[in-house]
C-alpha positions in Angstrom: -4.6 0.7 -33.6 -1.1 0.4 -34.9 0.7 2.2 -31.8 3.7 3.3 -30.6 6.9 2.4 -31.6 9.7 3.7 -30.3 12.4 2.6 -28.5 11.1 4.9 -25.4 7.5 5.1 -25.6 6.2 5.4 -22.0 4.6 1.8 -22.9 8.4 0.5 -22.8 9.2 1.1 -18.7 12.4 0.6 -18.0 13.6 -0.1 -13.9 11.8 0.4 -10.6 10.2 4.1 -10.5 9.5 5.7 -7.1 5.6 5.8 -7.1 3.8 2.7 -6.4 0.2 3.2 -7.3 -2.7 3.2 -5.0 -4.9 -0.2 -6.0 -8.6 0.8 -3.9 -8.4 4.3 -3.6 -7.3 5.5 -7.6 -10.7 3.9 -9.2 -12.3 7.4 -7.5 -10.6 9.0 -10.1 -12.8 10.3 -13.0 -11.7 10.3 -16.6 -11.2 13.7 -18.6 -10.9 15.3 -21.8 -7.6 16.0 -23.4 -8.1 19.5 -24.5 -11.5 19.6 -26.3 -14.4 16.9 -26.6 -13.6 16.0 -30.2 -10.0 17.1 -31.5 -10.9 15.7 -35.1 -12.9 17.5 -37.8 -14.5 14.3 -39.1 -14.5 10.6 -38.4 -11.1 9.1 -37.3 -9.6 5.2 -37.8 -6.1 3.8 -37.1 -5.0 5.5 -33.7 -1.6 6.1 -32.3 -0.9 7.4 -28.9 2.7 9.2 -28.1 3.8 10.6 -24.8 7.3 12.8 -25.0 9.4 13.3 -22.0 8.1 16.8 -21.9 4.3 15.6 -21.2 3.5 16.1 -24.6 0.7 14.4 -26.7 0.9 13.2 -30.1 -1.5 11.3 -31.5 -1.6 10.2 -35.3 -4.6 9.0 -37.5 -6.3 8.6 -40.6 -8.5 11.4 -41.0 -11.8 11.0 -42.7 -12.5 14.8 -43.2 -9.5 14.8 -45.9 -9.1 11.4 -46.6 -5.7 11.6 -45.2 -3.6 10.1 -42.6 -2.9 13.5 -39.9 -0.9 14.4 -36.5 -1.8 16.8 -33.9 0.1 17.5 -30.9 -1.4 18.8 -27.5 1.0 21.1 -25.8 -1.0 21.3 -22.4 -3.2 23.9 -23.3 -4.9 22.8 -26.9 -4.4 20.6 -29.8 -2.9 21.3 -33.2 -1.5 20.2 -36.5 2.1 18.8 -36.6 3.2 20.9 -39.5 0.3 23.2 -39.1 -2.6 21.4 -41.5 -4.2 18.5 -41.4 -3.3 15.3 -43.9 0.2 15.1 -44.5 -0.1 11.5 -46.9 0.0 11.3 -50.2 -3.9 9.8 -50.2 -5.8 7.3 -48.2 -3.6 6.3 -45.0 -5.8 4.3 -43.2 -3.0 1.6 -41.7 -0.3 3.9 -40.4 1.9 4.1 -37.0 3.9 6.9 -35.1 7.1 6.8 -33.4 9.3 9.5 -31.6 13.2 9.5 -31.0 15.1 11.0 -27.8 16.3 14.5 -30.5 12.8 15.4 -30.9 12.1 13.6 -34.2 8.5 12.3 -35.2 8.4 9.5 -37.9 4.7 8.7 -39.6 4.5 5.7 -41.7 1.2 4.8 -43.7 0.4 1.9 -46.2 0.4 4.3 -50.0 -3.2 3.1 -51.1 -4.2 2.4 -54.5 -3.5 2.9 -57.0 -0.2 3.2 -55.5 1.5 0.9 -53.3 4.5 0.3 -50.3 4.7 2.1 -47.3 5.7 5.9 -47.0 7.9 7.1 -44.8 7.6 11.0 -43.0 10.1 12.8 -40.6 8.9 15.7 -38.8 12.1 17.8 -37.0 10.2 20.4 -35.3 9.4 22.5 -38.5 8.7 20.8 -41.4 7.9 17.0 -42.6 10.2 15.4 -45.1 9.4 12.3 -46.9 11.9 9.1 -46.9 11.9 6.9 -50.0 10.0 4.0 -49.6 11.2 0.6 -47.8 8.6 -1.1 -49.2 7.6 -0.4 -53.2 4.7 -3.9 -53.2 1.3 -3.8 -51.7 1.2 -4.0 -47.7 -1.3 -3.4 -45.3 -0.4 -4.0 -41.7 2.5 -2.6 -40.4 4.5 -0.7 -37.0 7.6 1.3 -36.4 10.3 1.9 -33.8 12.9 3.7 -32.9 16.2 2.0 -31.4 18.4 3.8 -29.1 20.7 5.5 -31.1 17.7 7.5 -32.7 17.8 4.6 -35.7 14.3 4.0 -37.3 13.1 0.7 -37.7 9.8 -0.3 -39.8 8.1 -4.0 -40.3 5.3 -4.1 -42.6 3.8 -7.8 -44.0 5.9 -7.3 -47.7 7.7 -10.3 -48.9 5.9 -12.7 -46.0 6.8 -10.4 -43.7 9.9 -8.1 -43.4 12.2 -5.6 -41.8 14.1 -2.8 -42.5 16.3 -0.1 -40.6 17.0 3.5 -42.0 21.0 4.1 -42.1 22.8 6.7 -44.0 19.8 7.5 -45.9 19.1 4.2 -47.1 17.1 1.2 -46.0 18.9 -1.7 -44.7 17.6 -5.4 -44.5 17.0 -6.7 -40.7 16.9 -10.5 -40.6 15.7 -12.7 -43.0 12.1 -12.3 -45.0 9.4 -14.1 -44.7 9.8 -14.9 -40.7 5.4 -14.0 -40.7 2.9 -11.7 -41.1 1.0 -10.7 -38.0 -2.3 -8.8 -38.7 -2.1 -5.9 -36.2 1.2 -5.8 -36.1 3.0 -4.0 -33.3 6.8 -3.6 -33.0 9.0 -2.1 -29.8 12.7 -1.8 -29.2 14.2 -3.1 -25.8 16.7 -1.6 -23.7 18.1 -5.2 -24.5 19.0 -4.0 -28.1 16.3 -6.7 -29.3 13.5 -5.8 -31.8 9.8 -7.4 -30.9 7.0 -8.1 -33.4 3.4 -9.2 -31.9 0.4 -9.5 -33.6 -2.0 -12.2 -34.9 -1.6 -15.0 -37.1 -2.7 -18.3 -36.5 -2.7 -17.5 -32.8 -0.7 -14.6 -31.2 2.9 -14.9 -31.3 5.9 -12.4 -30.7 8.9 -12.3 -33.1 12.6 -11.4 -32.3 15.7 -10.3 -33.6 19.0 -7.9 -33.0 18.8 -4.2 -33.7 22.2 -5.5 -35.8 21.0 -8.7 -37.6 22.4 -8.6 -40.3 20.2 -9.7 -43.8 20.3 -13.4 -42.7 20.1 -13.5 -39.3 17.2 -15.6 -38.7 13.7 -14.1 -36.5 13.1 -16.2 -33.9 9.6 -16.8 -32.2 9.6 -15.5 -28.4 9.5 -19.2 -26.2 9.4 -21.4 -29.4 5.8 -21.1 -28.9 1.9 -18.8 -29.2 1.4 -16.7 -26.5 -2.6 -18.1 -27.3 -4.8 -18.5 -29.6 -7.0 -15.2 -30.2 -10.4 -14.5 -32.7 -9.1 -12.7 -35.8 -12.8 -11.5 -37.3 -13.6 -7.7 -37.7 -11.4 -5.1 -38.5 -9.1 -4.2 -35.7 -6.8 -5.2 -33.0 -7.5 -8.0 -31.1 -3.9 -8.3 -29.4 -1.2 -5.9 -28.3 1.9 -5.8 -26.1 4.4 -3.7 -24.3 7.7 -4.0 -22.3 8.0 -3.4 -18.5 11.0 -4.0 -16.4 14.4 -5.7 -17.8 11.9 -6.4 -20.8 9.5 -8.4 -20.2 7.1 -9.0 -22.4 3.6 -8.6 -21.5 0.8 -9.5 -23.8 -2.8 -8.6 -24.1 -4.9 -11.1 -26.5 -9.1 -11.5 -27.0 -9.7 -15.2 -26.7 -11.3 -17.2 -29.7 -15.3 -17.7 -29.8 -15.0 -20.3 -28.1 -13.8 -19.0 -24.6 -16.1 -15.6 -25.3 -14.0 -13.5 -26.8 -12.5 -12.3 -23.5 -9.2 -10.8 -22.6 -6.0 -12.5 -21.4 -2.9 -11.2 -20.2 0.3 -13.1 -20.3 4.2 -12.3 -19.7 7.4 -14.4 -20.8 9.3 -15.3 -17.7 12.5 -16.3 -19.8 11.7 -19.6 -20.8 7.9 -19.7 -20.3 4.3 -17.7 -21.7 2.8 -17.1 -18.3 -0.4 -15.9 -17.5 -1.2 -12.9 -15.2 -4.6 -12.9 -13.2 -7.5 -14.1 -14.1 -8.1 -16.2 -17.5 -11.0 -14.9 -19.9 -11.6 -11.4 -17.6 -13.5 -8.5 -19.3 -17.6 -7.4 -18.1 -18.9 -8.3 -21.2 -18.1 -10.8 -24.0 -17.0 -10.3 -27.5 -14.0 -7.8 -26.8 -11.8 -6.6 -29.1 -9.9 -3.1 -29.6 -7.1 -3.9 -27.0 -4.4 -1.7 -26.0 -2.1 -2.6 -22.6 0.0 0.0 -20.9 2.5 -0.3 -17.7 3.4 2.1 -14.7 7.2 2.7 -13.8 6.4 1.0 -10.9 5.0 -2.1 -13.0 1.6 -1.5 -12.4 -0.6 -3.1 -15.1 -3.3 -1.5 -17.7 -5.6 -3.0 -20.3 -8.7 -1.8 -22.6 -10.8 -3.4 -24.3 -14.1 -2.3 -26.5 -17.5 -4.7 -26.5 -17.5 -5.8 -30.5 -21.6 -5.8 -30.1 -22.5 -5.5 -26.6 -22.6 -2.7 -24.2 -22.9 -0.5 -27.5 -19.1 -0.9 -28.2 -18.3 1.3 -25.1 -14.2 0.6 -23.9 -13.5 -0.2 -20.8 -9.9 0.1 -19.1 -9.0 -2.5 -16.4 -5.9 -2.6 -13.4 -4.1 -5.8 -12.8 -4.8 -5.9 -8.8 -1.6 -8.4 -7.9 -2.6 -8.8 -3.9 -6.1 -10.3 -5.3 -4.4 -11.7 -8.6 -7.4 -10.5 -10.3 -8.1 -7.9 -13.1 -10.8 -5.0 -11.9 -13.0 -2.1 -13.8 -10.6 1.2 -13.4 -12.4 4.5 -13.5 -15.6 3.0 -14.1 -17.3 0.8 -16.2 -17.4 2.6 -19.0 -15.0 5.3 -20.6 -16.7 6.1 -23.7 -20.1 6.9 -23.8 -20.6 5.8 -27.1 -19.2 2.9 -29.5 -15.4 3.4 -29.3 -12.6 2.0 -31.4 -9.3 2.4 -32.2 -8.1 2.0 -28.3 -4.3 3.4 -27.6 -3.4 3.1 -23.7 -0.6 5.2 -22.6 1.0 6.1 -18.7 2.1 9.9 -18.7 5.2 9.7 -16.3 5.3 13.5 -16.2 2.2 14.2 -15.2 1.1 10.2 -13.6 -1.8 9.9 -15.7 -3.3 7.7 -18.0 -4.1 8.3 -21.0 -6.4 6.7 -23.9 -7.3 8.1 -27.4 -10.1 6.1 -28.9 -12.5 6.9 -32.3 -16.2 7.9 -31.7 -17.4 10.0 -34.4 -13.9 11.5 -33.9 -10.8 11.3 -32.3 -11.4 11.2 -28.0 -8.6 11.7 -25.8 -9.0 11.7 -22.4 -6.8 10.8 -19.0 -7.4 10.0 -15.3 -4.5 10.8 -12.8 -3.3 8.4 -10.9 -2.8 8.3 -6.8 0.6 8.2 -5.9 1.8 7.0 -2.2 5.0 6.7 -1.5 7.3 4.1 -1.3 8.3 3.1 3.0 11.7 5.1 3.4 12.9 5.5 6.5 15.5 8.2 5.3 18.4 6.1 6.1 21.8 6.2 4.7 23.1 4.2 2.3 25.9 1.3 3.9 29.4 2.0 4.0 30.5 -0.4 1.4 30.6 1.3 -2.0 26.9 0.3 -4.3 24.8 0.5 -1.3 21.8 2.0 -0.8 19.1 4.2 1.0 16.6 6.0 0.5 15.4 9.8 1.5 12.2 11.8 1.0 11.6 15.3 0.4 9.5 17.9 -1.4 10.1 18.9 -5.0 7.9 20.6 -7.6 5.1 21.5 -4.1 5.0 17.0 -4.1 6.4 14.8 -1.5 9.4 12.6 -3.7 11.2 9.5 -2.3 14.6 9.4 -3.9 17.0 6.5 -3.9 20.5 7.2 -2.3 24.2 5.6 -3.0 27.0 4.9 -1.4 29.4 6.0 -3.9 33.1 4.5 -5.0 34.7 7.4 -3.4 32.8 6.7 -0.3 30.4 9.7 -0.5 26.6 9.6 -0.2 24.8 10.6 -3.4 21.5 10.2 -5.1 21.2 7.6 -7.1 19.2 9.6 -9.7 18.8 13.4 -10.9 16.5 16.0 -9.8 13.4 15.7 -11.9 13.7 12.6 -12.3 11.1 9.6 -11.7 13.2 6.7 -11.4 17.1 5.5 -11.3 18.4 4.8 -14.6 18.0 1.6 -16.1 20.1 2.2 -19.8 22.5 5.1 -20.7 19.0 7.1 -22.7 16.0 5.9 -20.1 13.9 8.6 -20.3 12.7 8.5 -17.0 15.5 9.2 -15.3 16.9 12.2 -17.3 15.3 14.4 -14.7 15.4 18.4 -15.3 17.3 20.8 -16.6 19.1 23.4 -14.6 20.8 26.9 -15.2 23.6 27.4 -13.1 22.8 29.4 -9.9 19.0 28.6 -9.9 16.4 26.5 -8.4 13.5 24.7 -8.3 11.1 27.5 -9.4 9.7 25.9 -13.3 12.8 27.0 -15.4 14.6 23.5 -15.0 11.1 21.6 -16.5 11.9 20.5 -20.2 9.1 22.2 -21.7 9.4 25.3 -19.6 8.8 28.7 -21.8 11.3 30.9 -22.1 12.2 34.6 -21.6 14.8 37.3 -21.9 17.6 38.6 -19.7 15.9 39.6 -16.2 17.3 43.0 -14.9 19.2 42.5 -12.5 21.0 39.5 -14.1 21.2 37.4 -11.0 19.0 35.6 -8.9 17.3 38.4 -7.7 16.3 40.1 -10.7 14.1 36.5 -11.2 11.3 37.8 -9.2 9.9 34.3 -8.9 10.2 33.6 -12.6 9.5 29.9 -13.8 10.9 30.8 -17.4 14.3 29.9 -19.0 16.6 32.7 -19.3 18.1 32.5 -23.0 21.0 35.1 -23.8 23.6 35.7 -21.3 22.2 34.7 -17.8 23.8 35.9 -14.8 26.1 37.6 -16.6 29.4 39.4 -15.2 30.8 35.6 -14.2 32.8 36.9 -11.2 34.6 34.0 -9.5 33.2 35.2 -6.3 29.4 34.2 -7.5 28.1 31.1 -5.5 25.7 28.0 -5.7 25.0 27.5 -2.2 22.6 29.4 -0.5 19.2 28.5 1.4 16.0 29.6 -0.8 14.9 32.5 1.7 18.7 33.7 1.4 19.0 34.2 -2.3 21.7 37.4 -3.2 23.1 39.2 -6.4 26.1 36.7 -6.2 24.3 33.4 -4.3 21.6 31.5 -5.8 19.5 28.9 -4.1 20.9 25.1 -4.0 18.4 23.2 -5.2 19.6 20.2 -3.3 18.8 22.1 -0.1 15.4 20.9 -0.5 16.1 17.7 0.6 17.8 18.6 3.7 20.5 21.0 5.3 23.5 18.1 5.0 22.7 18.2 0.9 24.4 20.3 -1.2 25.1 20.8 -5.1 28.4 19.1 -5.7 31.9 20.8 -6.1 34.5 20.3 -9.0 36.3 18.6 -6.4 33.3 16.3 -5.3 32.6 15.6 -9.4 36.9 14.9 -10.0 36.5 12.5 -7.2 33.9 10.5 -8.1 34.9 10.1 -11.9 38.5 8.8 -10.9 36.9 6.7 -7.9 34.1 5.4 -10.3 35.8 5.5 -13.4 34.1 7.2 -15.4 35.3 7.9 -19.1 32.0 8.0 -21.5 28.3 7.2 -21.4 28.5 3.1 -20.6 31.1 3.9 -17.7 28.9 6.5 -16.6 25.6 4.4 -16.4 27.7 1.5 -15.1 29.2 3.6 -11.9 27.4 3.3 -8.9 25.5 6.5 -9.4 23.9 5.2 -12.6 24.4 8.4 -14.3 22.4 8.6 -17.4 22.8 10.4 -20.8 20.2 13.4 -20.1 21.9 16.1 -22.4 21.5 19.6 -22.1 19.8 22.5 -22.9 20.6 25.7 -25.1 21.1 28.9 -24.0 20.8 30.4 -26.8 17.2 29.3 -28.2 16.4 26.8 -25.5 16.6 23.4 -28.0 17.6 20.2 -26.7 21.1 18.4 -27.6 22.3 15.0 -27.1 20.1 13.5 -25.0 20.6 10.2 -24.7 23.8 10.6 -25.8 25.8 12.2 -23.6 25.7 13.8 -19.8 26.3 17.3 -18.1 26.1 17.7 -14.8 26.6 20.9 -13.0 28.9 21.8 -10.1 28.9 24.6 -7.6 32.3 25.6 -9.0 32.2 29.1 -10.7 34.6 30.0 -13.7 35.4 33.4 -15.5 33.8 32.1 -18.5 30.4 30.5 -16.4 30.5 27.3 -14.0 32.1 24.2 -14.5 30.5 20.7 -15.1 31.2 16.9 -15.0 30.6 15.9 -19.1 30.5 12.6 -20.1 31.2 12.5 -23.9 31.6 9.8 -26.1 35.4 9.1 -25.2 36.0 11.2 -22.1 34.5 11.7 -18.6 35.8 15.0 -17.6 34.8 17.2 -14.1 36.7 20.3 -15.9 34.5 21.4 -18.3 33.1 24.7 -18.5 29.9 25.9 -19.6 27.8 29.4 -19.7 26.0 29.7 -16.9 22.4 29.9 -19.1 23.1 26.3 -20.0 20.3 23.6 -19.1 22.5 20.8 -17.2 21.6 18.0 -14.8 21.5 18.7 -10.8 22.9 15.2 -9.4 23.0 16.3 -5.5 26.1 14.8 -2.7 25.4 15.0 1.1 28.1 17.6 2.8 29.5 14.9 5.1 30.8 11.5 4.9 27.9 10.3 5.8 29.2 7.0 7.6 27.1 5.4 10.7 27.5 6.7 13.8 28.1 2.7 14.8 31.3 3.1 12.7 32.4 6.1 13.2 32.6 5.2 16.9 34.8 2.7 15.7 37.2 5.0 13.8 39.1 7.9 15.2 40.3 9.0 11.8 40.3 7.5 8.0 42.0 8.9 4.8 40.9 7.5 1.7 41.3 6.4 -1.6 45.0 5.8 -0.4 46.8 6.0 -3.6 45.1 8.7 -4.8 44.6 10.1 -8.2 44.1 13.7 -6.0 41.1 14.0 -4.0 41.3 12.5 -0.6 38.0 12.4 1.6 38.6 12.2 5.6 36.5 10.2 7.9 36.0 11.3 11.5 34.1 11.9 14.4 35.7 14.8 15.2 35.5 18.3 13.7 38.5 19.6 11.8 40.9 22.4 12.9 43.4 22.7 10.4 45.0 20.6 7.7 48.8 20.3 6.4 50.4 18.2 3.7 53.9 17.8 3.4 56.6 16.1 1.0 58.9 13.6 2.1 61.4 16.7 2.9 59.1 18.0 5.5 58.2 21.3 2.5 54.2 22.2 3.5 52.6 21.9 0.3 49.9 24.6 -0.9 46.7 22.6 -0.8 42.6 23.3 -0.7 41.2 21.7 2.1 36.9 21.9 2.5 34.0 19.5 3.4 35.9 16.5 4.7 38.0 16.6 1.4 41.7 17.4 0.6 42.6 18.6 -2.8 46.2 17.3 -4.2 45.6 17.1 -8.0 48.5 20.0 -8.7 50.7 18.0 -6.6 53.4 16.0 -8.5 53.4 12.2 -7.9 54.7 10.7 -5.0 54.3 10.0 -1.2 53.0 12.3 1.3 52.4 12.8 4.7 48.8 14.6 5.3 48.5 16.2 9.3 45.4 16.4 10.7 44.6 18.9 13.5 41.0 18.2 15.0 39.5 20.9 17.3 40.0 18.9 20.3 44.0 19.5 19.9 44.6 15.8 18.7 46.9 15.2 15.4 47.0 12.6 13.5 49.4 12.0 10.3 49.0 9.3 7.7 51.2 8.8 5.1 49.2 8.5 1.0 50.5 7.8 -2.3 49.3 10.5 -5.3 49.6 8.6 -8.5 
């Protein structure tokens, strides 16, 4: 069960999500098959489980039919070969382990059995599998992979006492010294932390770190100087496994030695300590081995386990319950009806499932969906002091969503994380909070889900030539561009030149944000790349975008576009966040697949304060955008020079637009509707 292995896996949750999972009710749930009863032609060994952010399944394995290590993918509607036929390996690949990056990328690796030896190395880039030279030439067995944030591969395998190796300008690089140990069932992630982990088994369970950038003698350090515990090492497969939850933290799954039964143990590294979570020595039966451990968004805890020679080797998956500090059965006793091993635990965050891909007389893949309730929000606004925030719930996708809100550095009120999304960002390329991709002038009718099909120019090429269609429009959508062509209307009040705004669905004060809003918030926040961006008090993440022209994906995780309701000649403009540049200018086709990040209309200030404050202008200096806090409504708006000369301004939403205006001091009049003027003198630098 050599699993996972990559720097995102949906076993390494990153931050708080929204859902918290339902502990009583969710064991009602019943387990399902993936696809068909048996995706395998013939016996099955050496399991890996991958979930991309597009709900897809990948599972790897050596395949007895051919003698062969193979991959098949499950779309959501049936199983296939990755690369359209089974065994991809050289020969025999019966130690092997699969790993995706955030382009698309899968890499297979597989011990090259005898008479050969080392590891092989595959890439798979949508079409075609190429093969890597070899990081390791000498005889090895056990073995993982991972992939680091910038899409860098990473592979361990127990050659020269242990040993690893990253994959840089076509050649394999030393990480860290050799010889740091040789775990048998050797698993390795990739924290948002930029640390690399090794667990497995050898002379106890222990957990092995290092920097994604150690250099060839860097030293690997053992995780709290210590074992996690002492676990049984007979048979053939895994007896301990781990994964990364929130800020990294380890946790550890391990079957105790013969003398405490062979039962399972959970434990997680505080910082300093190995500390253990529920009950010691849990499991229904004795003698358990196979062990997989997953974890929920919202930290919720998953483990299986299969009975070595009781129960007839059925697997059983078990829920951390953390009011009862106890471990419990979860969807049953029994998963398997049969002897199953191999076990690869996984959490879907697309769909909210669980998933688990285990060998009996074939590969099994089945899930169970999980109950979500939602989070207490009272759907109150965030503070008035810039970083705080709220929360507000809506419905998105037909499901009720609770979304966290912000209180932005230009002192609007925004969400905290994009449409689509399942969590705020915790790191520039968390998968989870990428959310879905848009066109400009649409809504929330299917096209914006990553794996959405696609189709050709509608006729009419607007919104209402859609005709409910939950396709993505490659070619020239909405074409014509006229400047005149909105983002703003209600979803029963859709025209030829006014799509729906998708942030409408969370409530009549929400709206998709302006040029202006965008130009605002990047001067007030800052923001001038990727780190600024995720840094800002909107934890904007690297989601990237989609094509127009074929639907592909491109730089996600590496850079951000996020669409405004500002139209352009040439399409819509959109807030990019490039490597060296944050800028609310650019401009994009309107087919484009960008980020929705939504602003509410108004101020949103307490009605305790604004009681308190007649009238505010702010940020005062100003790099152009001025926002205007009042309890009043607005008649008019004037800005003059220092000479008394009315400037030509844009004045809309609470917000005053100055950016063509040379530097200098102004005064800025305010008419309310009540006849009252006010005048305040600001700075534009």
């Amino acid at each position: 069960m050599l699993v996972d292995l990559k720097f995102v896996t949906k076993r390494c949750i990153k931050g708080l999500g929204i859902f918290a999972l339902a502990m009583s009710s969710v064991n009602a749930q019943q387990w399902v098959d993936v696809g068909s009863g048996n995706i395998s032609a013939g016996g099955s060994s050496y399991n890996n489980l991958v979930i991309d952010p597009q709900g897809n399944y990948y599972v790897s394995y050596y395949d007895g039919s051919v003698q062969k290590g193979s991959v098949q993918k499950f779309n959501g509607t049936s199983w296939s070969y990755v690369g359209g036929s089974p065994g991809i390996t050289s020969g025999i690949a019966t130690y092997n382990s699969l790993s995706k990056d955030s382009s698309g990328n899968l890499y297979y690796t597989n011990q090259d059995s005898y008479p050969n030896s080392g590891m092989e190395v595959r890439k798979f880039d949508g079409n075609t599998w190429t093969s890597y030279s070899k990081p390791f030439t000498t005889t090895i067995n056990y073995h993982a992979s991972a992939v680091s944030a910038n899409n860098t591969l990473f592979v361990y395998s127990n050659a020269q006492s242990g040993s690893v190796k990253r994959y840089v300008n076509n050649a394999w690089e030393q990480v860290g010294t050799n010889g740091f140990g040789t775990p048998s069932y050797s698993e390795m992630m990739i924290g948002t932390n930029g640390k690399i982990y090794i667990c497995g088994v050898s002379s106890g369970v222990k957990v092995f770190e290092n920097s994604v950038t150690a250099t060839a003698s860097e030293q690997w350090s053992l995780v709290g100087g210590t074992n996690v515990g002492n676990s049984f090492t007979e048979g053939v497969n895994s007896t301990a496994d781990f994964t990364l939850g929130i800020d990294d933290t380890i946790y550890v799954v391990y079957s105790s030695p013969a003398a405490n039964n062979r039962k399972l143990n959970v434990k997680k590294f505080d910082g300093t300590n190995w500390i253990q979570i529920g009950n010691a020595d849990f499991g229904i039966s004795n003698d358990l081995y196979n062990v997989s451990i997953a974890i929920t968004p919202s930290g919720e805890l998953y483990t299986v386990a299969s009975g070595w020679i009781v129960n007839g080797g059925k697997n059983t998956v078990y829920h951390y319950n953390s009011t009862n500090n106890i471990w419990e059965t979860f969807g049953g006793d029994f998963v398997s009806d049969g002897t199953a091993t191999y076990n690869d635990l996984q959490y879907d965050s697309v769909n909210n499932n669980l998933v688990l891909t285990y060998s009996q007389n074939g590969i099994k893949v089945k899930k169970i969906s999980l109950t979500n309730t939602n989070p207490v929000c009272s759907n109150n606004d965030p503070g008035n002091n810039p970083g705080d925030t709220g929360c507000v719930t809506f419905t998105y996708k037909g499901q009720q969503t609770t979304y966290t809100t912000v209180r932005g550095a230009d002192g609007k009120i925004w969400l905290q994380q994009n449409l689509g999304s399942s969590q705020v960002a915790t790191s520039i390329s968390d998968e989870d909070s990428y959310g879905d991709l848009f066109q400009w002038g649409r809504w929330d009718d299917g096209h914006q889900n990553r794996n959405s099909a696609t189709t050709t120019e509608p006729s009419p090429n607007n919104p209402i030539g859609l005709n409910n269609s939950s396709a993505y429009v490659l070619g020239s959508w909405w074409g014509g561009n006229d400047l005149n062509d909105e983002w703003t209307a209600n979803s029963n009040s859709v025209s030829s030149t006014n799509g729906a705004d998708p942030c409408k669905a969370i409530g009549t004060d929400w709206k998709m944000p302006s040029q202006a809003d965008w130009t605002a918030a990047k001067n007030a926040e800052g923001i001038n790349n990727p780190a600024t961006a995720f840094a800002s008090k909107l934890k904007l993440p690297a989601g990237g975008n989609r094509s127009f022209t074929n639907g592909s994906f491109e730089f996600v995780g590496q850079r951000g576009y996020f669409w405004s309701s500002t139209a352009t000649g040439l399409g819509a403009k959109y807030l990019y966040v490039g490597n060296t540049i944050g800028n609310p200018s650019a401009g994009a086709p309107r087919g484009q697949g960008s980020s929705v990040r939504c602003i509410k209309s108004t101020s949103g200030l307490g009605t305790s304060d604004m009681k308190k404050i007649s009238l505010g202008i702010y940020p005062n200096p100003t790099h152009g955008i001025l926002n205007i806090k009042t309890d009043s409504s607005i008649e008019k708006v004037n800005v003059m020079n220092m000479v008394g000369q009315r400037m030509n301004i844009q004045h809309n939403d609470n917000q005053i637009d100055i950016q063509s205006l040379p530097n200098g001091v102004y005064i800025v009049e305010i008419q309310l509707k009540g006849g009252e003027k006010i005048s305040k003198k600001i700075i534009k630098n």
